[in-house]
Legacy VTK file of the C-alpha trace (Angstrom):
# vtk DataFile Version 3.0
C-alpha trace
ASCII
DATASET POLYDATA
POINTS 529 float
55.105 168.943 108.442
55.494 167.518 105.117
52.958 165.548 103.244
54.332 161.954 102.468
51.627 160.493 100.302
53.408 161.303 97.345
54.097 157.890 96.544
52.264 154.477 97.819
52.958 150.995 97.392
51.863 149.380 94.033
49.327 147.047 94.152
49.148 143.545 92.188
48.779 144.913 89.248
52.063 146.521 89.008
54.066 146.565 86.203
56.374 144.417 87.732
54.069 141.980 89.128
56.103 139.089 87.266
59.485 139.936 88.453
61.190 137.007 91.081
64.162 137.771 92.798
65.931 134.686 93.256
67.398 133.657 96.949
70.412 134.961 98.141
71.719 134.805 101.635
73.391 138.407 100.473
70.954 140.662 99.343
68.341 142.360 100.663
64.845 140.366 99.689
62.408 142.207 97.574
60.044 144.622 99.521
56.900 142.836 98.194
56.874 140.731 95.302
57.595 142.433 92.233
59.354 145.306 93.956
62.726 145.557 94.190
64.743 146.902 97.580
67.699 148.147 96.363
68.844 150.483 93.261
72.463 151.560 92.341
73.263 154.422 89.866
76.255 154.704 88.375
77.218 157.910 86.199
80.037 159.204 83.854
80.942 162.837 82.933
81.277 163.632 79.225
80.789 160.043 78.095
80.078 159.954 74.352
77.482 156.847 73.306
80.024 155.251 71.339
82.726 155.571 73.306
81.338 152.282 75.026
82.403 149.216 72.979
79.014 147.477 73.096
77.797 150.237 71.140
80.417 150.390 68.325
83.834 149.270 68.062
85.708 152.231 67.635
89.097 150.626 69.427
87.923 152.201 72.964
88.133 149.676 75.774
85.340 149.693 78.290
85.149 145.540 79.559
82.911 146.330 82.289
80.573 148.198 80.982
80.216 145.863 78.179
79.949 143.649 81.152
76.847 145.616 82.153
75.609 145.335 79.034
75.730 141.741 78.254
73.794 141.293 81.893
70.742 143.393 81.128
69.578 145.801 78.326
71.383 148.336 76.101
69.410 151.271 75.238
70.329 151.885 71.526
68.493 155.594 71.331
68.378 157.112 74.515
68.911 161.077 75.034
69.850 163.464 77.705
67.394 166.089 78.716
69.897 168.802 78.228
73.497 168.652 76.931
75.107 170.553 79.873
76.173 168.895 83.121
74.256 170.865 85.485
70.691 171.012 84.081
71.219 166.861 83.045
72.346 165.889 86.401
68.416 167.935 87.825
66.500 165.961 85.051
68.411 162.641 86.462
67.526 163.629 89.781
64.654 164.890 89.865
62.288 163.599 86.448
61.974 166.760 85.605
63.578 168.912 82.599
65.740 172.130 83.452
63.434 174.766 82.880
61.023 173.218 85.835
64.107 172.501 87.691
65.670 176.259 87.626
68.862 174.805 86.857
69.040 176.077 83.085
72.792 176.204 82.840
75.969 175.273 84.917
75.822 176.716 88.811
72.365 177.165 88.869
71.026 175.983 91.908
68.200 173.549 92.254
64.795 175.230 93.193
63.703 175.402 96.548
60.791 173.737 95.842
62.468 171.084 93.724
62.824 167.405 95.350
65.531 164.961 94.773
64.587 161.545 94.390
67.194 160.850 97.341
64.696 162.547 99.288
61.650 160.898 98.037
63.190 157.611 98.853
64.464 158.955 102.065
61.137 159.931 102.975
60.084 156.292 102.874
63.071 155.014 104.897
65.289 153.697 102.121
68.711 154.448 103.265
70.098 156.737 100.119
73.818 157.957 99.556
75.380 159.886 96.916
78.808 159.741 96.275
80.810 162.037 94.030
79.882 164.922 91.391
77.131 167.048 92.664
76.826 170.275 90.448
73.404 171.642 91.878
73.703 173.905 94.411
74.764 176.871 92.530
78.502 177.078 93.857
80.751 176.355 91.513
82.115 173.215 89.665
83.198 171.313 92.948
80.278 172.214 95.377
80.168 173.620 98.391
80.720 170.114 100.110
77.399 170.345 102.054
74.875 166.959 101.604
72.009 167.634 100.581
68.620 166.725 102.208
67.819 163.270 102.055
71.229 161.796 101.469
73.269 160.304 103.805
75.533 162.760 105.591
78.286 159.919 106.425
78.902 159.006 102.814
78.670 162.980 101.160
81.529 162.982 98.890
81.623 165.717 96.166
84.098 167.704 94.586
84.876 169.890 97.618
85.219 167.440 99.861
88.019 166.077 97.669
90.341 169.111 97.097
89.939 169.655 100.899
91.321 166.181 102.012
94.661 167.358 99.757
97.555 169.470 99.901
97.256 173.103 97.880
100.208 171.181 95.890
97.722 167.914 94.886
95.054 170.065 94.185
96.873 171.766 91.570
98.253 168.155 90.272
94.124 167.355 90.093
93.665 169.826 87.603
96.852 169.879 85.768
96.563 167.499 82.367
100.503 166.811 82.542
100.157 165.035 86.072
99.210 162.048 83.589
102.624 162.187 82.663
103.783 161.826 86.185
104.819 157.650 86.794
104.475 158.302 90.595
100.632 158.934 89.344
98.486 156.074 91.400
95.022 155.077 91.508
94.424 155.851 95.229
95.006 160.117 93.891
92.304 160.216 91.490
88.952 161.204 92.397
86.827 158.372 90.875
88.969 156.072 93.054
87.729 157.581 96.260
84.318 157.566 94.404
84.977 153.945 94.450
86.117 153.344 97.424
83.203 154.629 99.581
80.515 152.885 97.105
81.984 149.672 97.951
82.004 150.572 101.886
78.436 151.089 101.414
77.613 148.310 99.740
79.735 146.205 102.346
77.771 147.606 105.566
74.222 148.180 104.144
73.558 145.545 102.353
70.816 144.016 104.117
68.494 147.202 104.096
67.092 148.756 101.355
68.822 151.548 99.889
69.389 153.536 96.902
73.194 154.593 95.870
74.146 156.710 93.454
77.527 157.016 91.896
78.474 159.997 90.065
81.994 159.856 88.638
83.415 163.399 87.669
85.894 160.894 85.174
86.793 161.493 81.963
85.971 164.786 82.116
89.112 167.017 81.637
91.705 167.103 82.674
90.950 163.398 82.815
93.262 162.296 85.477
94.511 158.262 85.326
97.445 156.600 85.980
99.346 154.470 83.707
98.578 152.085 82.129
95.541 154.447 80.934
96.766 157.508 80.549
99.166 156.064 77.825
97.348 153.449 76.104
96.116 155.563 73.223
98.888 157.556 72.698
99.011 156.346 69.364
94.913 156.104 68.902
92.747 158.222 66.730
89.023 157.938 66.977
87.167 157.148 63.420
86.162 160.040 61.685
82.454 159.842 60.394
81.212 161.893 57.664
79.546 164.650 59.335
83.278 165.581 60.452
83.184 167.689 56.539
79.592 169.129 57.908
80.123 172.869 56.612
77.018 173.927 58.508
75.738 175.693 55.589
71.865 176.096 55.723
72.309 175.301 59.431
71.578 177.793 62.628
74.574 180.766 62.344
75.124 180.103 65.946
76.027 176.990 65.323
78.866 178.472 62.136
79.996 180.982 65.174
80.786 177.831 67.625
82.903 175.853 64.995
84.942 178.917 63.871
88.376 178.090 61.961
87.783 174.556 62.645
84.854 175.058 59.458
87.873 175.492 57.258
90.815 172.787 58.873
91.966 170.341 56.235
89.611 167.283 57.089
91.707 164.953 55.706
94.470 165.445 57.861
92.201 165.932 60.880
93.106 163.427 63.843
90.760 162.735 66.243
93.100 162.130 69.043
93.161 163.167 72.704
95.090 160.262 74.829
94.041 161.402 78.041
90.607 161.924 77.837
90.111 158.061 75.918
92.378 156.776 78.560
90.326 158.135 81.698
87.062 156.338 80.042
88.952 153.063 80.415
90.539 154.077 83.743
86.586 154.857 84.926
85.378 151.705 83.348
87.691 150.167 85.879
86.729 152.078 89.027
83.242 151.086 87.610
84.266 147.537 87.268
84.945 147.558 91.520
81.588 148.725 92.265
80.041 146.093 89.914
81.803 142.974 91.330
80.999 144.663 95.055
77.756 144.478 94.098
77.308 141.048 92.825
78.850 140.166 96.075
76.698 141.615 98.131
73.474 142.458 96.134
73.289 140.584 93.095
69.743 141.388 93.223
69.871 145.099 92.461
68.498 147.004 90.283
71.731 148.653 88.289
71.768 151.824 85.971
74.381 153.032 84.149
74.630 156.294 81.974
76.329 159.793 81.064
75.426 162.961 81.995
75.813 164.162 77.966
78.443 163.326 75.235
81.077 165.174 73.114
81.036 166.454 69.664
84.886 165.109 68.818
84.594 167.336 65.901
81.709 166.246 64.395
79.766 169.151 62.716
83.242 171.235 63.032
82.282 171.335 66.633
84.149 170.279 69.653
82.901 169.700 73.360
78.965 169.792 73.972
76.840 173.251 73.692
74.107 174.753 72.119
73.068 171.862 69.606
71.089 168.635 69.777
73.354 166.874 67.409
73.306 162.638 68.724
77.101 163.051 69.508
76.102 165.740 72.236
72.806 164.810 72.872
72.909 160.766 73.000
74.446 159.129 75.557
75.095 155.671 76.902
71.832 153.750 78.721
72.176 150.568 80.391
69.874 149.009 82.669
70.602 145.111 84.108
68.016 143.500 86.699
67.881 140.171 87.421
64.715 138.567 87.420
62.882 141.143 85.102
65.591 142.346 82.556
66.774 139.342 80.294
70.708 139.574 79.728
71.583 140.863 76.314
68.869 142.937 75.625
68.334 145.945 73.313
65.941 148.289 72.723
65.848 150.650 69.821
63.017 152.789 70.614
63.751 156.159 72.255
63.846 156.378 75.579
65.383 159.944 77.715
67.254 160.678 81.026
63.226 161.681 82.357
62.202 157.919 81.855
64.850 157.455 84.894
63.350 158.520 88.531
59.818 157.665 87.841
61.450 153.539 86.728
63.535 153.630 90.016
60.301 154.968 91.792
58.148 152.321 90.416
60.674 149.371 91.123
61.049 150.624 94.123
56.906 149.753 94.539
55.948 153.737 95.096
53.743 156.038 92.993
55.624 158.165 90.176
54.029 161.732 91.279
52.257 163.718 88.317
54.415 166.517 88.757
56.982 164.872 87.010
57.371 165.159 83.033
58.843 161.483 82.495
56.653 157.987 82.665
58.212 154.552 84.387
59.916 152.495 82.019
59.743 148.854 83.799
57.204 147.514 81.040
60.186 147.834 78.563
62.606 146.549 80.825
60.390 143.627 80.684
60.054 143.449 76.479
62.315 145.679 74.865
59.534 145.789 72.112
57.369 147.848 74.082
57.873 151.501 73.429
58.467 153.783 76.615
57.813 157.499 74.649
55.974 158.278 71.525
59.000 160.946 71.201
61.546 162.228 73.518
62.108 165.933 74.163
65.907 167.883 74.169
66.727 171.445 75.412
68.968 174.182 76.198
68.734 177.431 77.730
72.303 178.635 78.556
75.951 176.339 79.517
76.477 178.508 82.440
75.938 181.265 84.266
79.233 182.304 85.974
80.705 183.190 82.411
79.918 184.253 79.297
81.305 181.882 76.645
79.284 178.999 74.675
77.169 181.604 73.040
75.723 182.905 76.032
71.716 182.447 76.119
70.644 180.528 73.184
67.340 178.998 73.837
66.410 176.060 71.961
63.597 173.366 72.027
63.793 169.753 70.295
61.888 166.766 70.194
63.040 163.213 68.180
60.491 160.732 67.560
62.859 157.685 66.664
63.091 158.712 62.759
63.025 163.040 62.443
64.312 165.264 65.070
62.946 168.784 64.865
65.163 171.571 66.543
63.895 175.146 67.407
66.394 177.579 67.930
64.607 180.503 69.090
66.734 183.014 68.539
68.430 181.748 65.169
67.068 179.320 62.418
65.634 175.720 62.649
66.587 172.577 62.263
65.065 169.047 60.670
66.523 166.121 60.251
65.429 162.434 58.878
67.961 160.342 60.872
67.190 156.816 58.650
67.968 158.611 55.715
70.995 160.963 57.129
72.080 159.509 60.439
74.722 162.229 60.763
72.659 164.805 60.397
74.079 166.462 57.634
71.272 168.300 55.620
68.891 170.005 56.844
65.170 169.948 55.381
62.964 172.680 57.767
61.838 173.844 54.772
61.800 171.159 52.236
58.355 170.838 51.076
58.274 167.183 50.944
58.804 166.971 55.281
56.162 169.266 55.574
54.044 167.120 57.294
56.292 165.903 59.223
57.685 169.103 60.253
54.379 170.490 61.486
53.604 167.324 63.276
56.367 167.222 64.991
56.136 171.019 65.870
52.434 170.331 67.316
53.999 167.552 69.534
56.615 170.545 70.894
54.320 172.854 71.042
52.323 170.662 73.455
55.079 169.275 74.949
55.818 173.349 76.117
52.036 173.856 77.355
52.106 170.173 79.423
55.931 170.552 81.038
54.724 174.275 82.359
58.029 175.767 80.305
58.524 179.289 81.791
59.943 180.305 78.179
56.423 178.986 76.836
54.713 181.490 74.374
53.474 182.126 70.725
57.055 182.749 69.266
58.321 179.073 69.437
54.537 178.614 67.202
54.918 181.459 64.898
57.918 180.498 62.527
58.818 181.189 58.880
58.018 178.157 57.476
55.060 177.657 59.556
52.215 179.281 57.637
48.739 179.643 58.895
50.252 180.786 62.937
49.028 184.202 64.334
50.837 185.757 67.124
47.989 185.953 69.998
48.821 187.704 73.276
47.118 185.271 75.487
47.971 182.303 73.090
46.646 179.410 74.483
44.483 180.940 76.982
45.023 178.598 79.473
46.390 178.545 82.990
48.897 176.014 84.053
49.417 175.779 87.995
51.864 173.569 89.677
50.797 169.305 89.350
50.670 168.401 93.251
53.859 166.317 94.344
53.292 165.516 97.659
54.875 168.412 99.787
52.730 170.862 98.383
49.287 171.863 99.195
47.114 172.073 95.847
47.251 175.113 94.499
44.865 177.860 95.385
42.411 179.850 92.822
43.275 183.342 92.376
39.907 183.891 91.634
38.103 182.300 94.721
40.955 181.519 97.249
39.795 178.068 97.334
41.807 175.106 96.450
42.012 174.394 92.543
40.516 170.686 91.612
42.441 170.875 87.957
45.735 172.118 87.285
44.745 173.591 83.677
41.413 174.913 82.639
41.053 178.377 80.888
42.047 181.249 82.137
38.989 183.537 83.317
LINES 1 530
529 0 1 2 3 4 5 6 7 8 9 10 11 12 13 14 15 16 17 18 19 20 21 22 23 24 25 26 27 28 29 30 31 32 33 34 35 36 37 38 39 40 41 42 43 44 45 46 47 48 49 50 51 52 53 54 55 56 57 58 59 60 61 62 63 64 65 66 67 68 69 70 71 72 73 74 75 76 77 78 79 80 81 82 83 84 85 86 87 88 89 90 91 92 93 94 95 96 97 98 99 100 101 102 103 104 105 106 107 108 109 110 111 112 113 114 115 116 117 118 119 120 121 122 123 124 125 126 127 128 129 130 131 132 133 134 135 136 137 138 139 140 141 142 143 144 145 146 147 148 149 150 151 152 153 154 155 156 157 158 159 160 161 162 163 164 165 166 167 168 169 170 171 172 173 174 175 176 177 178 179 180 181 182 183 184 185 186 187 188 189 190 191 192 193 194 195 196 197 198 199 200 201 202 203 204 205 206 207 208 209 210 211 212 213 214 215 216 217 218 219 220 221 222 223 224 225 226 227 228 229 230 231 232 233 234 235 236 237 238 239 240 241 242 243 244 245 246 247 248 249 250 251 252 253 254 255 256 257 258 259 260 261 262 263 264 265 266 267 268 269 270 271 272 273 274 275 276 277 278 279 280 281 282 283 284 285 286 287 288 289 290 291 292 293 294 295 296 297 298 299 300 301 302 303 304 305 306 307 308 309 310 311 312 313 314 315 316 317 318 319 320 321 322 323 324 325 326 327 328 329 330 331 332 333 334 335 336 337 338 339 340 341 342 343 344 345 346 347 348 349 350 351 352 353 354 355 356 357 358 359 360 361 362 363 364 365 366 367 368 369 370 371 372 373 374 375 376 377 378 379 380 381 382 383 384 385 386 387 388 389 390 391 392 393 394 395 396 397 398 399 400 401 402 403 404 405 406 407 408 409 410 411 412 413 414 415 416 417 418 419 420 421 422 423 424 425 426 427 428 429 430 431 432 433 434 435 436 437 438 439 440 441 442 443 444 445 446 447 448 449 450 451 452 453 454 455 456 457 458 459 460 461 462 463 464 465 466 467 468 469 470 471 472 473 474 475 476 477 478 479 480 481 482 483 484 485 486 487 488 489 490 491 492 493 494 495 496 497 498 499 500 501 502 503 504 505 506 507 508 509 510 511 512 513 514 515 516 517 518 519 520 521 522 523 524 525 526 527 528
C-alpha cells in the first residue's frame, strides 16, 4: 500500500495564513482558511514571452491573457526548466528537473518512480483532470491516449484521443499548414477547441468540490491550425527584429554556429520575421483560453489560476530558429502569470526570477499540503503575496537531448545553466561556455567566460551550479562540468565530492537503505565510506 503522508495540512502559520476568499454561492469555499480548494492550469505550446501583449507590444493580440494579467501578477523573469516540450511539461508536473525525471528529451517516458502532482492531489481526494497535450509516456508526439494515474479517466483528452475521433481525411487536414487556407475551416475542428470544450464541462459539473484542472493546449505549435479570422490576420505582420537578430555567434559554442547554418550569412536587413499562421494560432488560443477564463469566473471565481508556456521560440534571434540546444531568453523565457483573488493583488509584477520548478510545490502549498523534499523547487505563495519578496536566489536551465526517436537538433548536447537575475552562466559540456551580463547586454550578444573583469562572477556563479548538480542528484554529475579552461585552480578527482546522494523520501518510498548496514539511512548525503 502506498504511504500518503507525503503531504499534511499547513498549520496557522502558513504562508497563506492572510488569504480570504470572499463568498460566493459558486465556488467551492476554501478548505481551511488560507487554503485554497481549487487550482486551474492553463498551458500553451511554443509560446514566446513576448508574444503576450502585456509583456511588450510587438502588434500580437492576446486580450485575454492580458486579461489574466491585469487580474493577478505578471512574472517579468521567469524560465523553463528545459527548452524542449517533453522534459518542461515533467518539471511542470512533477517539481522536478529532467534529469531526475528521466524524461531528458522528447518521448522519453516519465520514470516509474516519478509522481505527478495529479496524483499527489488525487491521493488526497481532490478531483484532478487533465485535458489535452500529454507528451510523457514515451509514445510519440500524440500519446498513446491512455490517462494516466491519478487523473480523471472521464475527462483524458490527449493527442490520440483526438486523431481517433476523426476521419483518416481530417487527420491529415490537422497536420497540413494549408488547411488554414481552407474557409470551411471552423473552430469546433481544431484541437484546442475540444481542449476547451471539456474544461468548461468540468468546470460546469464539479464546481462545488475541490479539484485541480489542468489545461494543456497543443496551440500554436505548428502547423498552428485556426480558422479565419486568425489564420489571416497577420498576413501582412512582421514581428520586430531586435538586435541580436545580426548575432554572428562568433566567440560563442560551435554547436550553436552548426544550428544557425546559412541563416549566419542571410542579408539581415531584408530579413522578415513573418509566419501568419503560427502568430494567428496564439490569438486563436488566447481565445479558446478566453472560454475557460469566463467559465471560470462563473463558476469559481475563487480559483487559484496559472497560466504559462511550455518554452519559447528563437524567431531568428541569434541566427537561430525554433528552440534547441541554447539557453538564450527567447527559448528559455516564457510567459508566467498567476491571478488569485484574495492573496494576489491585480496588476502585479514581479521582476525577480522565478522557474517552471517554483510551480507544483505553490499549487501544493495553496492547496494546504506539505511540498515533499524530494522535489528541487520551493513554494512561491510568499511572493504571490509581495511581489518584492524574492522566490530563488538563482534559477537553474538545462538540456540533455530534443528527442530521442531522431537524430536532428544536434543530437546529445549536454548543457547546464543557472541565471541569477543579472549574469547567466551556460556550460556546454561538450563545446565552449557561455557568460552573459543581461543589464548590460540584454540580448545576449557578447560573450565574457573569459573576460577577466567577470571573473568573480563567473566562478561564483559556477560554485552555485556546481552545487546546484550535487543537491538535484544530476545523474550527469561529475568533475568535468568543475574542471574548465578558464577555471584555474580545479583538479580532476575520481571520487570528486566524495559524497553519496540517495533518493530524498517523497512519500511512496521507504527511506533508503545503507549499503553498508542494511538498515534504513537517517540522512540522504553524508560521505561515502
Amino acid at each position: 500500500m502506498k504511504r500518503r503522508d507525503f503531504m499534511k495540512a499547513a498549520g496557522a502559520a502558513s504562508v497563506l495564513s492572510s488569504l480570504r476568499v470572499g463568498p460566493s454561492s459558486s465556488a467551492f469555499p476554501a478548505t481551511q482558511p488560507g487554503q485554497v480548494g481549487q487550482t486551474v492550469f492553463l498551458m500553451t505550446d511554443t509560446t514566446r514571452w513576448d508574444m503576450l501583449h502585456c509583456y511588450r507590444d510587438t502588434g500580437l493580440k492576446t486580450p485575454n491573457l492580458d486579461r489574466l494579467a491585469d487580474g493577478g501578477l505578471r512574472f517579468e523573469r521567469a524560465y523553463t526548466c528545459q527548452p524542449v516540450c517533453s522534459p518542461a511539461r515533467s518539471s511542470l508536473l512533477t517539481g522536478a528537473f529532467p534529469h531526475t525525471t528521466g524524461v531528458w528529451g522528447n518521448d522519453m517516458p516519465l520514470g516509474q518512480n516519478v509522481k505527478t502532482i495529479g496524483q499527489r492531489l488525487a491521493d488526497h481526494g481532490v478531483h484532478t483532470c487533465y485535458i489535452g497535450k500529454w507528451h510523457l509516456d514515451g509514445t510519440d508526439y500524440f500519446g498513446d491516449g491512455l490517462c494516466p494515474e491519478g487523473w480523471d479517466k472521464d475527462y483524458w483528452y490527449d493527442g490520440r484521443r483526438f486523431l481517433e475521433g476523426m476521419s483518416p481525411e481530417d487527420r491529415r487536414r490537422s497536420r497540413n499548414p494549408h488547411t488554414n487556407l481552407d474557409p470551411s475551416l471552423t473552430e469546433d475542428f481544431t484541437f484546442a477547441h475540444h481542449c476547451s470544450d471539456r474544461a468548461i464541462d468540468f468546470l460546469s459539473k464539479h464546481h462545488q468540490e475541490p479539484f485541480f484542472l489542468f489545461v494543456s493546449y497543443d496551440e500554436p505549435h505548428g502547423p498552428s491550425i485556426s480558422p479565419r479570422p486568425y489564420s489571416e490576420m497577420y498576413r501582412d505582420f512582421e514581428f520586430p527584429k531586435s538586435r541580436n537578430i545580426r548575432d554572428t555567434l562568433a566567440g560563442k559554442p560551435e554547436h550553436q554556429r552548426i544550428w544557425a547554418g546559412k541563416r549566419l550569412t542571410e542579408n539581415k536587413d531584408t530579413l522578415k520575421i513573418k509566419d501568419p499562421f503560427y502568430f494567428g494560432c496564439q490569438t486563436f488560443v488566447d481565445n479558446e483560453i478566453g472560454r475557460v477564463l469566463r467559465a471560470i469566473d462563473a463558476y469559481a471565481p475563487n480559483a487559484l489560476v496559472i497560466y504559462t508556456s511550455d518554452h519559447g521560440n528563437a524567431l531568428s534571434s541569434h541566427c537561430l530558429e525554433g528552440k534547441g540546444p541554447a539557453m538564450y531568453d527567447e527559448i528559455a523565457r516564457i510567459p508566467l502569470l498567476v491571478r488569485w483573488p484574495g492573496l494576489v493583488a491585480p496588476g502585479g509584477v514581479c521582476s525577480y526570477p522565478v522557474s517552471h520548478i517554483n510551480l507544483v510545490p505553490t499549487i501544493l502549498d495553496g492547496m494546504g499540503y506539505e511540498v515533499p523534499k524530494w522535489m528541487h523547487g520551493t513554494s512561491m505563495t510568499a511572493t504571490l503575496r509581495n511581489p518584492q519578496v524574492r522566490p530563488n536566489d538563482a534559477v537553474f536551465i538545462e538540456f540533455s537531448r530534443f528527442e530521442v526517436d531522431h537524430d536532428g537538433y544536434g543530437g546529445f548536447q549536454p548543457i547546464r545553466c543557472v541565471f541569477d537575475g543579472s549574469h547567466k552562466l551556460v556550460i556546454n559540456l561538450l563545446d565552449s561556455d557561455e557568460l552573459y551580463d543581461l543589464d548590460k547586454d540584454p540580448e545576449e550578444m557578447v560573450n565574457l567566460i573569459g573576460s577577466a573583469e567577470y571573473a568573480e562572477v563567473r566562478n561564483r556563479l559556477h560554485d552555485r551550479l556546481i552545487q546546484f548538480t550535487n543537491d538535484s542528484r544530476d545523474p550527469f554529475r561529475a568533475y568535468y562540468w568543475e574542471c574548465r579552461p578558464w577555471r584555474s585552480g580545479r583538479v580532476a578527482s575520481w571520487d570528486w565530492t566524495d559524497k553519496t546522494r540517495q533518493r530524498e523520501e517523497d512519500g511512496y518510498e521507504p527511506r533508503c537503505i545503507d549499503y553498508g548496514t542494511g538498515l534504513e539511512m537517517e540522512t540522504s548525503v553524508r560521505k561515502m565510506e
